[in-house]
N, C-alpha and C positions, 0 to 999 in steps of 0.2 A: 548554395547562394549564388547566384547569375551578379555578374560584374555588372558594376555601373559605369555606364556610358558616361564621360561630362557632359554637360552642356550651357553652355554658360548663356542666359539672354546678354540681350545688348545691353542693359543696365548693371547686371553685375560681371559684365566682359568690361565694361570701364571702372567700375569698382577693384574688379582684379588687377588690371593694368596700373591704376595709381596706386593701388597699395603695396604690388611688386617690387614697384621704386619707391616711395617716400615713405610708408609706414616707418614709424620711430622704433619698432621691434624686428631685429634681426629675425627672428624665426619666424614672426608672420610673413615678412616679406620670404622667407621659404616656402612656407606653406602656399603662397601666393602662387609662388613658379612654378610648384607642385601643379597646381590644379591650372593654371595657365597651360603648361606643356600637356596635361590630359587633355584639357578641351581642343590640343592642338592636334589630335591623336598620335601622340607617342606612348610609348608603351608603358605600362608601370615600372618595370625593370630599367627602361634607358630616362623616364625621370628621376628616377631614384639615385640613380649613379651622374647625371647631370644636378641632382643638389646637393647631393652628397649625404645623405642617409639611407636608408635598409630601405629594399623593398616593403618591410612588414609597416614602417614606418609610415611611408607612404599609403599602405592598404586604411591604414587607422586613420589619417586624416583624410582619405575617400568616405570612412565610416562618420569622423563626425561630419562632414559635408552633407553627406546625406541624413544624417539626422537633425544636423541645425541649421545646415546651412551657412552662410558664411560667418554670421556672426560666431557659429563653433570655432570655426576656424581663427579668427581672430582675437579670442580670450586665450591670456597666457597668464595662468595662474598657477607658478609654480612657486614656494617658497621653499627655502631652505633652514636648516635646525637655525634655531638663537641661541645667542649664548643666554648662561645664567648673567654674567656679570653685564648685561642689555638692562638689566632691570635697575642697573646703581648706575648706569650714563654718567648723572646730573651730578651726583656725590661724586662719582670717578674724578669728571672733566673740574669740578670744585675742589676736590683735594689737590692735585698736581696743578692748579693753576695760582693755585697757592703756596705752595711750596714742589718745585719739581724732583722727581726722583735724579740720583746721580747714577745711576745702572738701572739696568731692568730686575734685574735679581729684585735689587732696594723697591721696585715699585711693584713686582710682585706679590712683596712680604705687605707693604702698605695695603694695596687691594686686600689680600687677605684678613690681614688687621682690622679692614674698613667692612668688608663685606661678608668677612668668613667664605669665603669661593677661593679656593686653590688652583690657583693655573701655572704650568711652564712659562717658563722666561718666553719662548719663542708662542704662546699664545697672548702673553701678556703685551706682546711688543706688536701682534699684530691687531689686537683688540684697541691699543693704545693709538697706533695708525690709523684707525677706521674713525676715530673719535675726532682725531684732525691736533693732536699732540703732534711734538718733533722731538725730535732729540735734538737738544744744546751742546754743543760741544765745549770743553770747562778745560781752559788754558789759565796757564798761571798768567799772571799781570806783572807783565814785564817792568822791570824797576831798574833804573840805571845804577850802572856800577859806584860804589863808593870811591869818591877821588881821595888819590893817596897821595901825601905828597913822597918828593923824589930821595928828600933826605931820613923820613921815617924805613924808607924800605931799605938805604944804603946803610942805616945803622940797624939794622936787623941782620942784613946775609953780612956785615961787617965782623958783629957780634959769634956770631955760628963759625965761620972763617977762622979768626982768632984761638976760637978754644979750642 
């Protein structure tokens, strides 16, 4: 397989140039510099280590370049796993806003209660963060001292003293 030359016309050498800078996705805007610095002729190797990914990396998005064209280039459809407990959001965010957990452990056991879905404390408290929960911090309610007078106390350590 013979290397492809880039070549960018002048309509998608402006297309590349504003989407290098403003595209709203970090990796297009890579992909962008990628095939910017080819059209510039730099070599695959010293673009690759000017963006900071693998040569092979770079060969692959020469590959969809040339089979889609830029619009390849510019689709980022990658998701990652979901949870199970994605599916009870709505119950989740309605149970604790109705009564909140006092630990995470205690909100663990509740999800489980509510959903049957078993998670660690430390999934639980990050699933709970994503949802837009905080933790409340639970201080006692300060209450002022009971005033004593001066003669109940002197007849108390009077009394003790004596015997």
């Amino acid at each position: 397989m013979a290397w492809l030359r880039v070549q960018l016309s002048e309509a998608e050498q402006a297309i590349v140039q504003e989407e290098r800078e403003c595209h709203p996705n970090p990796h297009v805007r890579q992909r962008m510099l990628v095939l910017w610095l080819l059209h510039c002729k730099v070599t695959r190797q010293k673009a690759a280590e000017i963006a900071g990914v693998g040569r092979a990396t770079v060969q692959r998005w020469v590959g969809a370049y040339r089979e889609g064209g830029l619009d390849a280039l510019r689709r980022w459809e990658v998701h990652g796993p979901e949870s199970e407990l994605a599916a009870y959001r709505e119950q989740i965010v309605e149970l604790f806003t109705q009564q909140p957990a006092r630990t995470v452990a205690e909100a663990a056991e509740r999800i489980y209660w509510k959903t049957g879905v078993r998670r660690q404390p430390t999934q639980v408290r990050k699933f709970l963060k994503d949802l837009g929960l905080k933790w409340q911090r639970v201080r006692a309610i300060p209450i002022p001292p009971k005033k004593v007078s001066p003669n109940m106390f002197r007849s108390r350590v009077g009394s003790s003293i004596s015997n």
